[in-house]
C-alpha positions as CSV (number, residue, x, y, z in Angstrom):
1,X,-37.7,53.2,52.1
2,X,-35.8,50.1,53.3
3,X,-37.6,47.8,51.2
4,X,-37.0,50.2,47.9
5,X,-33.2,49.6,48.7
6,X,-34.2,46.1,49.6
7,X,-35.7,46.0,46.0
8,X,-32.8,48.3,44.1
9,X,-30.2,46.5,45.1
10,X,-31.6,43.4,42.7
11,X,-31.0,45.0,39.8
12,X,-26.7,45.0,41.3
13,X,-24.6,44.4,37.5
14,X,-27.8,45.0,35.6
15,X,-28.3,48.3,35.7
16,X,-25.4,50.2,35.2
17,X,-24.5,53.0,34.1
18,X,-28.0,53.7,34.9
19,X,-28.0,53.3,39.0
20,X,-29.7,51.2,41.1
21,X,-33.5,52.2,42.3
22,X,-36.7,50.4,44.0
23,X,-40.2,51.6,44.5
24,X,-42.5,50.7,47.0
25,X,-46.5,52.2,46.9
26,X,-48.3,52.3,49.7
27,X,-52.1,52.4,49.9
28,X,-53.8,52.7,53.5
29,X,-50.7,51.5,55.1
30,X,-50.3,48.5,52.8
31,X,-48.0,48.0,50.4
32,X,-49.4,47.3,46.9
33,X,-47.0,47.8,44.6
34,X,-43.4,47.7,44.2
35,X,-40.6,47.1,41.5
36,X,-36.7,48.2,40.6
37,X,-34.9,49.2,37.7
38,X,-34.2,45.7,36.5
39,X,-31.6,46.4,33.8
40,X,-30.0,49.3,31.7
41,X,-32.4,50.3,28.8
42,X,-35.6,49.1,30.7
43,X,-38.5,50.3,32.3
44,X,-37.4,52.6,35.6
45,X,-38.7,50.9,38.9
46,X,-41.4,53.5,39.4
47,X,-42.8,52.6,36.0
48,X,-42.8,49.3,37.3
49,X,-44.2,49.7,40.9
50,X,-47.2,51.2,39.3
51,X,-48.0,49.1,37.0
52,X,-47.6,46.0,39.4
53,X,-51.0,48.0,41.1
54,X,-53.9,45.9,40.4
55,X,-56.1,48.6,40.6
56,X,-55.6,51.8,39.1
57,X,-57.9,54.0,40.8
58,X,-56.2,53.4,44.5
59,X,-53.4,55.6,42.9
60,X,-54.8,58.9,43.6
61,X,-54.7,57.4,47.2
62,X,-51.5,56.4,47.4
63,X,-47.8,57.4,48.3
64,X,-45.3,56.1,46.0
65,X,-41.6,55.6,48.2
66,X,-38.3,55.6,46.0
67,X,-34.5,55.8,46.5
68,X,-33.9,58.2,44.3
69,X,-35.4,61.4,42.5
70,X,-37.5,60.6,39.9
71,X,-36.0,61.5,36.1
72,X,-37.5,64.5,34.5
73,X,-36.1,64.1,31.0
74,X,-36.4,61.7,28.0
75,X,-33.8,59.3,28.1
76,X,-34.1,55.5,26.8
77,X,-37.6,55.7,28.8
78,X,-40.0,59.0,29.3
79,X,-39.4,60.7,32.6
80,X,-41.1,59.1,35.5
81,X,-41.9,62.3,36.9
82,X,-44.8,62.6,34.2
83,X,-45.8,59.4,34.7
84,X,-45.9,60.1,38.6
85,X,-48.2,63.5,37.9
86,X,-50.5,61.5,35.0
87,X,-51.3,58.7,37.4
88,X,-52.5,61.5,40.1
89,X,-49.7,60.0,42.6
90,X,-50.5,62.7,45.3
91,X,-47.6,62.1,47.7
92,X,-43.9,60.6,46.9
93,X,-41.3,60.1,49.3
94,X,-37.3,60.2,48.2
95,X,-34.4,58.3,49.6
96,X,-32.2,61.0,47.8
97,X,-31.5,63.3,45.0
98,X,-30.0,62.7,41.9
99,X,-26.4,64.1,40.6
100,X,-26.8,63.6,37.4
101,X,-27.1,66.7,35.8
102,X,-30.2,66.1,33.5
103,X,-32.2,65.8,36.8
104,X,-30.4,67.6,39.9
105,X,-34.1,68.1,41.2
106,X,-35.7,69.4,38.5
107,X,-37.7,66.0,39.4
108,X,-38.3,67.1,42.6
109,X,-39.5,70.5,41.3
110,X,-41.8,69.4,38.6
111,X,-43.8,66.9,40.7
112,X,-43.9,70.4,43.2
113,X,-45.2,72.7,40.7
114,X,-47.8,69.7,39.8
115,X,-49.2,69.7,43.8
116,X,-47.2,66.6,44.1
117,X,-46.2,66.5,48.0
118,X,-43.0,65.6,47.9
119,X,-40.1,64.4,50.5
120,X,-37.0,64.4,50.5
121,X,-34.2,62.8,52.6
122,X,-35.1,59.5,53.9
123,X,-32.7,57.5,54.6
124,X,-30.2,59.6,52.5
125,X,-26.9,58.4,53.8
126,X,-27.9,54.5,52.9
127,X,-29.5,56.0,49.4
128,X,-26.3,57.9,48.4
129,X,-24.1,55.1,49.4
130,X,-25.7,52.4,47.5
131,X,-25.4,54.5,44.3
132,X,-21.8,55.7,45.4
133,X,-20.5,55.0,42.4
134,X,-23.2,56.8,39.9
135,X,-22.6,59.5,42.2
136,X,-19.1,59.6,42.0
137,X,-19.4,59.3,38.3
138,X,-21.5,62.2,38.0
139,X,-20.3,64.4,40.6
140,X,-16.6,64.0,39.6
141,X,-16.2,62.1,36.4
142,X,-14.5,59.1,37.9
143,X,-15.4,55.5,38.4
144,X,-15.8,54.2,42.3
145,X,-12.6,52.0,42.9
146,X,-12.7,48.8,45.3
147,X,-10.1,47.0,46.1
148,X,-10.1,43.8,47.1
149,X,-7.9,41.9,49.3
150,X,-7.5,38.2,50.6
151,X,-5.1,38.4,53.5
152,X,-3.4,36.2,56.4
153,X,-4.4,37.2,60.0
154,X,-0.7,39.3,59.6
155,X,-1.4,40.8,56.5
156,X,0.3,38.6,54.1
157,X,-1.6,38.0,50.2
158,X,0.8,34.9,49.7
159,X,3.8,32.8,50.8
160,X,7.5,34.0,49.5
161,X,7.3,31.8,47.0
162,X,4.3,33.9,45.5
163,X,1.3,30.6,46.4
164,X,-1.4,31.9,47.2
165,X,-4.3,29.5,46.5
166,X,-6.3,29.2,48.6
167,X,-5.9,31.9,51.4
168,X,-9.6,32.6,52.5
169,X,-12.4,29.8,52.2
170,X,-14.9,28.6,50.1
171,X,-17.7,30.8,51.6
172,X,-15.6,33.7,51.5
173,X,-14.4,33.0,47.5
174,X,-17.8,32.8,46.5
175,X,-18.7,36.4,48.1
176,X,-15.8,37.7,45.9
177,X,-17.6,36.0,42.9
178,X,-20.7,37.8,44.3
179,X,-19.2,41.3,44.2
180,X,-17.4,40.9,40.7
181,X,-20.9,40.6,39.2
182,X,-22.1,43.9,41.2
183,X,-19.2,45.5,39.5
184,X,-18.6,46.9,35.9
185,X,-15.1,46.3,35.5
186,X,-12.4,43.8,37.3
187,X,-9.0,45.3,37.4
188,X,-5.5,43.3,37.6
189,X,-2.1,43.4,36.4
190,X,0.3,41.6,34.2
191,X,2.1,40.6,37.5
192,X,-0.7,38.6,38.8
193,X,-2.0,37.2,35.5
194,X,1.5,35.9,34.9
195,X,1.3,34.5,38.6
196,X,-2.0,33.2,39.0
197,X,-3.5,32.8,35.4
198,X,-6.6,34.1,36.9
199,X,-10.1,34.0,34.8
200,X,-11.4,36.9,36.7
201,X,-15.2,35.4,36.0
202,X,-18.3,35.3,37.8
203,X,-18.8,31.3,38.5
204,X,-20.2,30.5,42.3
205,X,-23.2,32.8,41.8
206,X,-25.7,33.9,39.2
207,X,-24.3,37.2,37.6
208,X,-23.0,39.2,34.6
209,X,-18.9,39.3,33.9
210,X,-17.6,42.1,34.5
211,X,-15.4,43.9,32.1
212,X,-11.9,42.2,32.7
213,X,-8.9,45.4,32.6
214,X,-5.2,43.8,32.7
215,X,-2.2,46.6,33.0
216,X,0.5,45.7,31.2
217,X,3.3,47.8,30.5
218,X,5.5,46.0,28.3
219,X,2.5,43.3,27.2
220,X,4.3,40.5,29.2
221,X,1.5,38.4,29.5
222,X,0.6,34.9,27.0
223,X,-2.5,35.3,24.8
224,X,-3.0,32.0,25.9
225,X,-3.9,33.4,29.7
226,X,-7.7,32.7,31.2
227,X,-8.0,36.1,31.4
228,X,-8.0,36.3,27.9
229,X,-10.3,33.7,26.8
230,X,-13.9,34.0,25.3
231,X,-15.5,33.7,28.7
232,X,-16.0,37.5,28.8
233,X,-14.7,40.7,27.1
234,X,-11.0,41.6,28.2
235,X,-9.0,45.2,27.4
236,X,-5.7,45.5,27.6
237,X,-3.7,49.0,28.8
238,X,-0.2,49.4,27.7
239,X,2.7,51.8,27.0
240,X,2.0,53.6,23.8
241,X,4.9,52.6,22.3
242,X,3.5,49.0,22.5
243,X,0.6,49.6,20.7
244,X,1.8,48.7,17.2
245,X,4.0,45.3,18.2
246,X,3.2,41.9,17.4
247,X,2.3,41.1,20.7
248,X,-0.8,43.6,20.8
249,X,-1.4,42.3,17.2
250,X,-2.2,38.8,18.8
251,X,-4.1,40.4,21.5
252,X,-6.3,41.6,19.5
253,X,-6.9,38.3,17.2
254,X,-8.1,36.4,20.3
255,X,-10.5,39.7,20.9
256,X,-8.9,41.6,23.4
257,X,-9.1,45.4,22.8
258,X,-5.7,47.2,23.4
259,X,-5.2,50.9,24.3
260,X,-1.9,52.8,24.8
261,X,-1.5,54.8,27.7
262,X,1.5,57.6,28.0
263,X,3.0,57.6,31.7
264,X,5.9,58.8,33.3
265,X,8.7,56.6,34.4
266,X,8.2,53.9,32.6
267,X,4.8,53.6,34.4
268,X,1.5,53.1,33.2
269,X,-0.3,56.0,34.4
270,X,-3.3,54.4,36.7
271,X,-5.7,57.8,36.9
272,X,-5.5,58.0,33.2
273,X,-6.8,54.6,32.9
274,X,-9.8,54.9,35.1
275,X,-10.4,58.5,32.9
276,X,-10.5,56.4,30.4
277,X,-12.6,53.3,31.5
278,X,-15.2,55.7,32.7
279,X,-15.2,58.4,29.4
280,X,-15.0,56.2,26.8
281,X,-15.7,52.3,27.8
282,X,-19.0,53.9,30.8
283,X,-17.3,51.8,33.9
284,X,-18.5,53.5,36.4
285,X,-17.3,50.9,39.2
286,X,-14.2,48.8,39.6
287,X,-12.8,46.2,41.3
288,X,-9.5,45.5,41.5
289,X,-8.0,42.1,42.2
290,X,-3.9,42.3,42.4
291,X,-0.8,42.4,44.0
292,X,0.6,44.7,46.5
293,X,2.3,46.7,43.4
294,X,-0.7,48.1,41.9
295,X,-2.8,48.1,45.0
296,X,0.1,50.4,46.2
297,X,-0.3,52.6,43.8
298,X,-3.8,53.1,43.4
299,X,-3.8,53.9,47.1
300,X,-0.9,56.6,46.6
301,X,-2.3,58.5,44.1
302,X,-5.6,58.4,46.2
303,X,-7.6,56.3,43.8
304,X,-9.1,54.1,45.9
305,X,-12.8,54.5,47.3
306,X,-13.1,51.4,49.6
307,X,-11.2,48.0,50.9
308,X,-13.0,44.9,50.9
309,X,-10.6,42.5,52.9
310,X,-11.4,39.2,53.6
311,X,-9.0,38.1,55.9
312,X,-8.4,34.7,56.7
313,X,-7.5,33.1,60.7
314,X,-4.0,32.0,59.6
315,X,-0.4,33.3,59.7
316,X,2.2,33.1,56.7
317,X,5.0,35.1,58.9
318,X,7.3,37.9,57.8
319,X,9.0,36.5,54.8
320,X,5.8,36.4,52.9
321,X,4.7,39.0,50.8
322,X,1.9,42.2,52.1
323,X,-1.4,43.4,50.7
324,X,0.8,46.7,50.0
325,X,3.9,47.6,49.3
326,X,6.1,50.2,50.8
327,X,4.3,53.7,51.4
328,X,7.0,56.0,51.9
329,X,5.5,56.7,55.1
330,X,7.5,59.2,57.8
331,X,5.3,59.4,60.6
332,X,1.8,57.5,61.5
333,X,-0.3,61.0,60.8
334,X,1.0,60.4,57.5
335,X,-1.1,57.2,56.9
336,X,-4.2,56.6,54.8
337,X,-7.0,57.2,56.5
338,X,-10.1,54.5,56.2
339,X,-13.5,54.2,58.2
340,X,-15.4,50.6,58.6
341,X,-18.4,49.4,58.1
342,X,-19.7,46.9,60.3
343,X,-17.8,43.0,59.9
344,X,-19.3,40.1,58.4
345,X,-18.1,36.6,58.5
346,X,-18.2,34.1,55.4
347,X,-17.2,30.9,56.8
348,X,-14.3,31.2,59.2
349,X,-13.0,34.3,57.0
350,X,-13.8,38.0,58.6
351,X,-14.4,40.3,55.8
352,X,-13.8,44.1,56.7
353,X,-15.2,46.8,54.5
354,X,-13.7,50.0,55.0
355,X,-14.2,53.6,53.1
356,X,-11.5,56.3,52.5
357,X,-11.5,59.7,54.4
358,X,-10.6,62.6,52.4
């Protein structure tokens, strides 16, 4: 089962909004085929692992392992539960069930009714937390929301003058390029593209773009900003009063697509624009790359799945500016709770993964 997550987790950026899934099979002890869902639209990994068997006929011998349950409908491939019972598989192990509502075991229970033997539950936790975010989607209609952080040793994202480049390392800025191509959508605001031009790109490593997302309320930032260049595909979320102004209209002859978003206060509503980005556009993952602002309130309105901080052995001191801005917080209880995962180190940088607790 380790070596099916070893093998889903190539197909990272690819194959969304489908999730990610290996298969090993296992003849006598040996391994003799395997294969992953390589990219949205192609074949499923078990249809892969078995036809990566040299010989056939060792099939009605084998155990085929998988992260998750096998599909039991037609989708943009037959199910690979049919495939499963027509090869004679007579034993498959799963890492974990699947949430979306097409399958919700009925995998399971057609390779059962078939005299399948069938497993569940190995290695669940590490299963449902490499797919956390097509189980989010499916389980509550929401993309998973990351958000990333580069930080001093004292918490500080840049100096009072707003520089920031370059806080963490080389090692450690390549990682983040890593993770924007595991994601679906990169998420900033008008703030930080006005401050840091960023082109929010996947350029260090092999890897798809994601989707670039810029907030902006009163469409502040230049067409002529990186983010909005041909590099990748860029939407834009903005009062809807804004919609029909001149400044959309350029937005949208360099090829940016611009949607209109009612808030309250003045404010772009940020729950409404993941609703949005997961209903209409499919993101079922994002990462968000900003100032303290936004990160502040995605984390107050309890938006946000997991911190990936990448923290950097160096101080800026108090007058520089924080990760987050103020919380409102009356006593320590009070505080957002997180849990880590275990450290890593890129470089001299510490990155620290963390997941909410609700």
């Amino acid at each position: 089962m380790r070596r099916c997550l070893e093998l889903a987790r190539l197909g990272a950026g690819y194959a969304s909004p489908n999730p990610m899934v290996g298969s090993v099979i296992v003849h006598d002890g040996q391994i003799v085929g395997e294969g992953y869902h390589e990219r949205y639209g192609g074949p499923h990994a078990e249809v892969n692992a078995i036809a990566s068997v040299s010989d056939e006929s060792i099939l009605s011998a084998s155990t085929l392992y998988v992260n998750l349950e096998p599909c039991s409908h037609y989708g943009k491939t037959p199910p690979c539960s049919d495939l499963i019972i027509d090869k004679s598989i007579p034993r498959v192990v799963i890492g974990c069930r699947d949430p979306h509502d097409k399958v919700a075991g009925r995998g399971i229970g057609k390779l059962r009714d078939a005299g399948v033997e069938v497993l569940t539950g190995v290695l669940e936790e590490e299963s449902l937390e490499l797919n956390a975010a097509f189980v989010k989607s499916h389980t509550e209609g929401m993309p998973l929301v990351i958000q990333k952080i580069a930080q001093t040793l004292d918490g500080r994202i840049a100096l009072a003058s707003g520089a920031s480049r370059w806080i963490t390392g080389e090692e450690a800025r390549k990682e983040v390029h890593r993770l924007r191509s595991c994601y679906d959508a990169v998420l900033t605001s008008s703030a930080t593209v006005i401050a840091d031009d960023p082109q929010l790109t996947v350029r260090s490593v092999t890897g798809r773009n994601p989707l670039r997302v810029v907030l902006d309320r009163r469409l502040r930032a230049g067409a002529a900003s990186r983010v909005f260049d041909a590099e990748a595909e860029t939407v834009v979320y903005t009062s809807s009063c804004m919609t029909g102004t001149a400044a959309a209209d350029r937005l949208r002859r360099s090829g940016v697509r611009v949607y209109g978003i009612a808030g309250h206060d003045d404010v772009i509503d940020p729950a409404a624009v993941l609703r949005h980005l997961h209903d209409e556009l499919r993101v079922q993952s994002v990462m968000v790359e900003s100032g303290g602002i936004l990160a502040t309130s995605l984390l107050t309105a309890g938006l946000v799945d997991r911190l990936v901080v990448f923290v950097a052995p160096k101080l800026f001191g108090g007058d520089a500016q924080g990760a987050f801005a103020s919380l409102g917080l009356s006593v320590p209880a009070d505080a957002p709770l997180f849990r880590f995962s275990p450290p890593r180190f890129f470089g001299d940088d510490l990155c620290l993964e963390a997941s909410a607790v609700r």
